[in-house]
C-alpha positions in Angstrom: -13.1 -5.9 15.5 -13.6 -7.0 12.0 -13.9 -5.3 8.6 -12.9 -5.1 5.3 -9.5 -6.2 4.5 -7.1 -3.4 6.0 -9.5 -1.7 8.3 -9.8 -4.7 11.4 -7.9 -4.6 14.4 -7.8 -6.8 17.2 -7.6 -5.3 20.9 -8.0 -7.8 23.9 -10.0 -4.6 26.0 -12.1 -4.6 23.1 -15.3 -5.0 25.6 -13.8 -2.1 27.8 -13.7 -0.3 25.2 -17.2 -1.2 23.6 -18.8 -0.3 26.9 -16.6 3.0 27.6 -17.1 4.5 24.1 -20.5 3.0 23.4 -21.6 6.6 22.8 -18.9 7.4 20.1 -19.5 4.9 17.8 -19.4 5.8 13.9 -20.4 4.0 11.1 -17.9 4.4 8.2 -18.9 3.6 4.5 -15.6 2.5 2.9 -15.4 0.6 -0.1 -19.1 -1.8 -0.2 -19.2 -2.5 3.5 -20.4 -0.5 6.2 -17.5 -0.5 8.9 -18.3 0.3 12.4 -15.2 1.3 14.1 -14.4 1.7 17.6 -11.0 3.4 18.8 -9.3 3.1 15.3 -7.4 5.9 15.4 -5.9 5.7 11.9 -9.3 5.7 10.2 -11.1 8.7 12.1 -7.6 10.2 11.6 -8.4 9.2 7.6 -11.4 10.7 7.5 -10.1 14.4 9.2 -7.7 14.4 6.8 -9.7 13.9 3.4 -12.1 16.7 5.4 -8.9 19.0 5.6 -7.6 18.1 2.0 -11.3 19.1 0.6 -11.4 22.3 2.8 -7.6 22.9 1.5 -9.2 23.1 -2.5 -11.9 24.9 -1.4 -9.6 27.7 0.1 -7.9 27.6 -3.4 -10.6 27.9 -5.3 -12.3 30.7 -3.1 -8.9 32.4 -2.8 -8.1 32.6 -6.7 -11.7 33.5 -7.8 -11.2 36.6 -5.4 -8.7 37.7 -7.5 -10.2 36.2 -11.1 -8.2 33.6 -11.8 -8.9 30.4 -12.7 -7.8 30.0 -16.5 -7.9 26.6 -18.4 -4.8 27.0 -20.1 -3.2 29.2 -22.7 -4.8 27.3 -25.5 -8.3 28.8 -25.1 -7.7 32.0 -23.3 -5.6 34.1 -25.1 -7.8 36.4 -25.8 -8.4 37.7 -22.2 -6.7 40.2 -21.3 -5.9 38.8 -18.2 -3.9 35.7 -19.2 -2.0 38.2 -21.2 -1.3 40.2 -17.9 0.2 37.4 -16.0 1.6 34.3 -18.8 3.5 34.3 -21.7 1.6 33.1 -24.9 2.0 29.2 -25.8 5.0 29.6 -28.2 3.0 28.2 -30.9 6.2 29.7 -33.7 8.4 27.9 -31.5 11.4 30.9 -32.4 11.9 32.9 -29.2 15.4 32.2 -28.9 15.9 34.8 -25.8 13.8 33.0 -23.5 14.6 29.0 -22.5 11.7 26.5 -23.2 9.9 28.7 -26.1 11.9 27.4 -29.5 13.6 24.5 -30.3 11.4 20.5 -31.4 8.1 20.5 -29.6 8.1 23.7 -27.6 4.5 23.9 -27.6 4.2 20.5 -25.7 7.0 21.4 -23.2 5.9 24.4 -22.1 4.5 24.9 -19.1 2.4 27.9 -19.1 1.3 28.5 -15.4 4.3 30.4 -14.9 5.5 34.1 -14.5 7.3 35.5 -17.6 10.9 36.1 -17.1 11.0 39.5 -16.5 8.2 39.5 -13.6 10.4 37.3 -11.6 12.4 38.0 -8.7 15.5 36.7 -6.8 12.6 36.2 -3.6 9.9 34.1 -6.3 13.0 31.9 -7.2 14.3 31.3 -3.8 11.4 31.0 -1.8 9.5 28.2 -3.6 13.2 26.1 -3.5 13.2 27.0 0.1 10.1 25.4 1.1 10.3 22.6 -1.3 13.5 21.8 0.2 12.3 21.7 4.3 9.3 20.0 3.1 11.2 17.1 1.7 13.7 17.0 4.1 11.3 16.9 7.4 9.5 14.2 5.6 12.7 11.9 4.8 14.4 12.3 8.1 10.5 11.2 9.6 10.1 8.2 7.5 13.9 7.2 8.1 13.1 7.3 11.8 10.0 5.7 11.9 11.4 3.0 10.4 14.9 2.8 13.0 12.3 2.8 15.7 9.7 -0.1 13.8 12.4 -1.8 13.2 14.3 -1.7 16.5 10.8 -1.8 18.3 10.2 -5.1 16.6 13.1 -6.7 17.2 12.5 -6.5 20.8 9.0 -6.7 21.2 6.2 -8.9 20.3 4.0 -6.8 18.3 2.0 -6.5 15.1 4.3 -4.3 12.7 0.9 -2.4 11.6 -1.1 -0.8 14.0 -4.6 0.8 14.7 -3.2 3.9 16.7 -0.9 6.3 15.6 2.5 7.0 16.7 4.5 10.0 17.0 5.9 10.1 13.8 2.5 9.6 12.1 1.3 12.8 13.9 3.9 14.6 12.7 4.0 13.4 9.3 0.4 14.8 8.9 1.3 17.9 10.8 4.3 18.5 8.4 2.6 17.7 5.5 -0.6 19.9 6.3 1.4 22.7 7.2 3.4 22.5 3.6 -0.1 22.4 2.2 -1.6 26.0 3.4 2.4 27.4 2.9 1.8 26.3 -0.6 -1.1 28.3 -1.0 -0.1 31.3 0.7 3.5 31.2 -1.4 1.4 31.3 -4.4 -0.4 34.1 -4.0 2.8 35.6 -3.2 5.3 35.3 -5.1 3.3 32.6 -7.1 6.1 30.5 -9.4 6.6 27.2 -8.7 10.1 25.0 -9.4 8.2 25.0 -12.9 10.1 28.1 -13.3 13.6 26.4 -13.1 12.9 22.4 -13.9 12.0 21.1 -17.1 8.3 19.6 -17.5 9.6 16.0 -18.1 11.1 15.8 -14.5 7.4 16.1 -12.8 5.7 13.9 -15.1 9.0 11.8 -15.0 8.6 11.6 -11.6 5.1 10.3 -11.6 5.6 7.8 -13.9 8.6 6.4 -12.1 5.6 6.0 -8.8 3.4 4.5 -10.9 5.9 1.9 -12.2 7.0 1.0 -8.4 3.3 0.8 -7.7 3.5 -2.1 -10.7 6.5 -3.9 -9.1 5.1 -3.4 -5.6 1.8 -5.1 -6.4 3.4 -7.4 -8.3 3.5 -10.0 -5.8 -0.2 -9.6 -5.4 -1.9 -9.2 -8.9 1.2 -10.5 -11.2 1.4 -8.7 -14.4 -2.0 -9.2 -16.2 -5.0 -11.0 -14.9 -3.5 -11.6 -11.6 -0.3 -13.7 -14.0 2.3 -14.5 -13.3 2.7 -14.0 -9.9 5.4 -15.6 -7.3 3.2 -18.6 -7.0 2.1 -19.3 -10.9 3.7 -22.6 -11.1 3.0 -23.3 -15.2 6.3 -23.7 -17.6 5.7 -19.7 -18.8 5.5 -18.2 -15.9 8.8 -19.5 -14.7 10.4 -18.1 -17.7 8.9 -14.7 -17.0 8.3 -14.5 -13.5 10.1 -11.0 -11.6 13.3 -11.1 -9.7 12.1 -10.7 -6.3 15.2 -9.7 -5.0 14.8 -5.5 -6.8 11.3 -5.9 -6.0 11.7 -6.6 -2.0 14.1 -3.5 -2.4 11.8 -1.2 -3.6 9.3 -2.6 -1.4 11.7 -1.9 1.6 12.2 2.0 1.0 9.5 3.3 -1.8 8.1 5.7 1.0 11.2 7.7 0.1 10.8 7.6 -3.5 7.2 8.0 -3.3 7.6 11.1 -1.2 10.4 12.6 -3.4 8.3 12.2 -6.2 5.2 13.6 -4.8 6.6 16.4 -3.2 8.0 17.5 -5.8 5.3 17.5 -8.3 3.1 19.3 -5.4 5.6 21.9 -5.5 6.3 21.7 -9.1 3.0 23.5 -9.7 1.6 26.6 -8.2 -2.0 27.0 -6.7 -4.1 27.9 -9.8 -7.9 27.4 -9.5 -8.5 25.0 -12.4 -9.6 21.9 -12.4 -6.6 20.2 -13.4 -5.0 21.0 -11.1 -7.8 21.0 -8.0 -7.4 16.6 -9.7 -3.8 16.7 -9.2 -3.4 18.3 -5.7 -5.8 15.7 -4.4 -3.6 13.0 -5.8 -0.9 14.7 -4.4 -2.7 15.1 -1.2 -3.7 11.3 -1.2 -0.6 10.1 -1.7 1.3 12.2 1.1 -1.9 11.1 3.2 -0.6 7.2 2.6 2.6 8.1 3.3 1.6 9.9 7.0 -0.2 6.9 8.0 3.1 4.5 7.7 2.7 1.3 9.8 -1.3 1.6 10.5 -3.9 -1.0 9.3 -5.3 1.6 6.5 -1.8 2.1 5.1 -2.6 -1.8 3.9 -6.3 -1.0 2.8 -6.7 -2.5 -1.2 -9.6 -0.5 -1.8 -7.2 2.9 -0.6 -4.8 2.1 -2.5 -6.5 1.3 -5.6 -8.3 4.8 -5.7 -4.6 6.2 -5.1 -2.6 4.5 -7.8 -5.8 4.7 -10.7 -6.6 8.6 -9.7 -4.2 9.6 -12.4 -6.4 8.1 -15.1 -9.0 11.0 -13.6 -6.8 13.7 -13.7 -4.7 12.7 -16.4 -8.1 13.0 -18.8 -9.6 15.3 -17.4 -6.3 17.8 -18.0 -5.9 16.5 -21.8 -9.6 17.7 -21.6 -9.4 21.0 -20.7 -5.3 21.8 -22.8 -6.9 20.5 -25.9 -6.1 22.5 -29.1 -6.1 22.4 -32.9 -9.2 20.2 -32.6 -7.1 17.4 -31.9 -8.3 14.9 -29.5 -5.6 13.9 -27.3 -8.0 12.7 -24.3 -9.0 9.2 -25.3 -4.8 8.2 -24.8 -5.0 9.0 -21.3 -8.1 7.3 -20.7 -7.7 4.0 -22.8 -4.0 3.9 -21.4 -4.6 4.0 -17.9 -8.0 2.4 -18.4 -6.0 -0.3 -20.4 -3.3 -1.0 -16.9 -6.9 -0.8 -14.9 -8.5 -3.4 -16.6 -5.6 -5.7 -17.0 -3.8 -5.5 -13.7 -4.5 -3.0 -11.4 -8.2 -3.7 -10.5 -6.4 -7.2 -9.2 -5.2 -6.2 -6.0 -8.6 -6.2 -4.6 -8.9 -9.0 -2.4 -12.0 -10.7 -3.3 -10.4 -11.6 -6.8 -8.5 -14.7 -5.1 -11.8 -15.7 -3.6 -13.8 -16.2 -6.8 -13.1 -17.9 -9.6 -10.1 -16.9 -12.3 -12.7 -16.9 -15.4 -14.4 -13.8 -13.8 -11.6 -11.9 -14.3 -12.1 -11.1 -17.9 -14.9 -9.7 -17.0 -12.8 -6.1 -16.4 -11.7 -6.7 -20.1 -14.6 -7.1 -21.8 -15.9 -4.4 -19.9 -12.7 -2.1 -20.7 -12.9 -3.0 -24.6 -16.8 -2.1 -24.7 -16.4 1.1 -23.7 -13.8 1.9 -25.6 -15.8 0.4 -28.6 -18.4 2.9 -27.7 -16.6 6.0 -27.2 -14.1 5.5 -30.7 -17.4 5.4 -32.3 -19.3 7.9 -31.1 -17.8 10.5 -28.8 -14.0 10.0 -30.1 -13.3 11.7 -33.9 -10.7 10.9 -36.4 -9.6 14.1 -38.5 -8.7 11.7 -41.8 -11.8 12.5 -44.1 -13.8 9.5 -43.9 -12.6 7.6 -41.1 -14.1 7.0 -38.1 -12.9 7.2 -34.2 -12.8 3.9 -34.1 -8.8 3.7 -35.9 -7.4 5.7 -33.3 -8.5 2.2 -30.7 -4.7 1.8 -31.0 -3.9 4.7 -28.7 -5.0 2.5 -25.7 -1.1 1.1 -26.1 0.9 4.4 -25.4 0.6 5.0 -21.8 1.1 0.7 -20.9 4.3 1.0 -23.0 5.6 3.9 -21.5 5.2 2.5 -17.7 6.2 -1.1 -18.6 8.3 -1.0 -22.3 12.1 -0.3 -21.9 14.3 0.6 -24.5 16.9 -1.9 -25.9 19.3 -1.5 -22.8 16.4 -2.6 -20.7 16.0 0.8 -18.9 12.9 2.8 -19.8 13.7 6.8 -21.5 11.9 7.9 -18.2 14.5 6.4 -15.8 17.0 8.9 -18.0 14.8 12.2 -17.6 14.5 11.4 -13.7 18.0 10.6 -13.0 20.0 12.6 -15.7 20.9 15.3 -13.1 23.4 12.4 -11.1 23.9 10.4 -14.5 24.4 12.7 -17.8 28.1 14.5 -16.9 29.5 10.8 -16.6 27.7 9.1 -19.5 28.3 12.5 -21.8 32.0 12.0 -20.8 31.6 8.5 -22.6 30.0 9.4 -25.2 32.1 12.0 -26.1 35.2 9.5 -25.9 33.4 6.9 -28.6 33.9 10.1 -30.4 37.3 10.9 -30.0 38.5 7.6 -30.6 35.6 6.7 -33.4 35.0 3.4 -32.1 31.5 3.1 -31.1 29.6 -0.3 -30.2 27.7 -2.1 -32.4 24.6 -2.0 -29.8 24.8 2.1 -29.3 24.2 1.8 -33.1 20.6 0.8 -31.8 17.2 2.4 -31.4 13.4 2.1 -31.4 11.6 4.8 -32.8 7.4 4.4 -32.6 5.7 6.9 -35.5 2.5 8.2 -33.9 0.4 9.4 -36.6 -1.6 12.7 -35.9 -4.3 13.5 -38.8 -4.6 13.9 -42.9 -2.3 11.8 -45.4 -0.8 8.6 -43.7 2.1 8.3 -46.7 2.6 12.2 -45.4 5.5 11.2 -42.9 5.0 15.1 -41.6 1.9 14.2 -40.1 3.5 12.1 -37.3 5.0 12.7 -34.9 8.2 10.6 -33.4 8.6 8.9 -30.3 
């Protein structure tokens, strides 16, 4: 059977099975093609799923409007009486010095207000979020790490196609696991409702998502290069050798992301608890999609471009539509979210569709102009600048932020985001350093360095008050 690229498969009782099932056809719209598929397990399986996933936010959504919820954020609904029942203001003073997270530099942007205040917790709301957080991720390692003994092992010794139509086992139980951690989550939150926001910073989810998002980059690489499908492993011009990717980190990463992928998801799903917003209906389907990927592990639409695509660029949808909905002080923080990731879309992403190597390479900036028009027409129309007299259109810079935090280290070559994820198993060992450069007051030349970006905010520009630093 043919298709789009990703969802073919070949089966030598393919007329059997034309003639057997000729009744239980379906024709399946993915992508621009009409697919008509014919015992593909993975995709009918595909297609239950995203069923399940919608009927999963629609439970949420029913479920918290039955008891009122369904706040945007503590930014707008202060007021209610409600949000003062159950959160803790945003701590806008930034002086509570009896409660972790609300004083200290940028308080206000670190807090996480979807959580119970401290004296409303329990020993049980603590425990019993770590608790399933901690079986969920462990029944989805050990089933990856044994799908791949038994691919492996199964390969070695048999003549078959790595990637497969059917499902195995350990795809079954991958979904099982996964959409049985799905309705816990939602029944945990209208229990005992906190989430591990309660104990873990807010830098370690969205640490955690970034560090996906840059493995997507390197894993892709190979496919779509850097920017406009260059430089890839086969660009052969004098620049490209210079700054073509080890491929030796990148076949790593390759090799074992479903384990990264899955920590990183997981915990970001249980990072947050069930609310009935918006934001975060856009981010449990991301989550959602990206355990669904991960459940489908050596099948043909585990390989589908199109699939993967809406995976990876989802969080430009979510990430704008939640800097939508938080936005305070009449400061527009939307348009870096959705000229960043618009920006990595434009130049690279939108690349690892197949057709691109099948057309000419001057098409490709037509995704560019494309990018840079709209983004022309939104800084001056929908987009406003808060200097007196200045249009939206000097805030076009803001596209840069978001591509320099996924692909800009820092001077050592390791990005500050690799340091928020893996400070837990790093920071006792480097503190220890540190603190020796102290005692002996010998410290390197290079520690001496830094790179510090001013992001300016609104009013004077000579006013180094109104920026903020990076």
């Amino acid at each position: 059977m043919k298709g789009l690229d990703g969802l073919h498969c070949e089966n030598g009782n393919a007329d059997n099975n034309r003639k057997r099932h000729s009744n239980l056809q379906l024709r399946f719209a993915f992508g621009s093609c009409a697919v008509v598929f014919q015992g593909r397990n993975d995709v009918a399986v595909w297609v239950l799923s995203m069923i399940f996933v919608l009927a999963w936010l629609g439970a949420m959504w029913g479920w918290g409007l039955s008891k009122s919820w369904g706040l945007k954020s503590g930014y707008h609904n202060m007021k209610m009486n409600q949000s003062l029942d159950r959160f803790l203001p945003e701590p806008f003073d930034c002086n509570e010095t009896s409660i972790e997270g609300r004083f200290g530099e940028d308080c206000v942007s670190l807090w996480y207000f979807w959580k119970l205040p401290p004296d409303k917790t329990t020993v049980l709301s603590h425990a019993m979020v770590w608790l399933l957080y901690s079986l969920h991720q462990i029944f989805v390692w050990g089933l990856l790490y044994r799908a791949q003994l038994l691919k492996s092992q199964y390969s070695k010794s048999v003549s078959a196609k790595k990637y497969s139509c059917q499902l195995l086992w350990f795809n079954w139980a991958l979904l099982l696991v996964n959409g049985l951690f799905h309705v816990l989550h939602l029944i945990q939150t209208h229990w005992t409702y906190d989430a591990l926001a309660q104990d873990v910073a807010m830098s370690s989810s969205q640490g955690s998502v970034i560090m996906m998002l840059c493995f997507i980059l390197l894993i892709e690489y190979r496919e779509r290069g850097v920017v406009l499908m260059w430089p890839n492993p086969g660009s052969d011009d004098r620049f490209a050798k210079y700054l073509r990717l080890n491929p030796e980190p990148i076949h790593l990463i390759r090799k074992y992301h479903g384990y990264a992928f899955s920590w990183a998801c997981i915990y970001t799903f249980w990072y947050h608890p069930m609310e009935n917003t918006w934001g975060h209906t856009l981010g449990f389907f991301h989550t959602a999609m990206v355990l669904l990927q991960g459940s489908l592990i050596f099948t043909e639409i585990h390989l589908n471009k199109y699939w993967r695509l809406l995976i990876e660029v989802w969080v430009l949808v979510h990430g704008t539509f939640v800097a939508v909905q938080t936005e305070s002080f009449d400061l527009q923080i939307w348009p870096v979210f959705a000229f960043g990731f618009g920006f990595i879309l434009a130049f690279t992403q939108i690349f690892g569709l197949p057709f691109w190597k099948k057309i000419s390479p001057y098409f490709r900036l037509i995704p560019v102009i494309l990018f840079f028009v709209i983004v022309l027409a939104l800084s001056g129309t929908l987009i406003i600048d808060n200097r007196a007299g200045k249009s939206g259109l000097g805030r076009m810079y803001e596209m840069l932020f978001i591509p320099a935090v996924e692909k800009s280290p820092g001077p050592d070559g390791i990005s500050a985001e690799f340091y928020k994820i893996f400070w837990p198993m790093i920071g006792d060992k480097l503190t220890e350093i540190y603190q020796s450069w102290f005692d002996k007051e010998n410290i390197h030349d290079d520690i001496k360095k830094g790179l510090e970006t001013l992001i300016f905010l609104n009013g004077d520009r000579a006013n180094l008050d109104n920026y903020i630093h990076k």
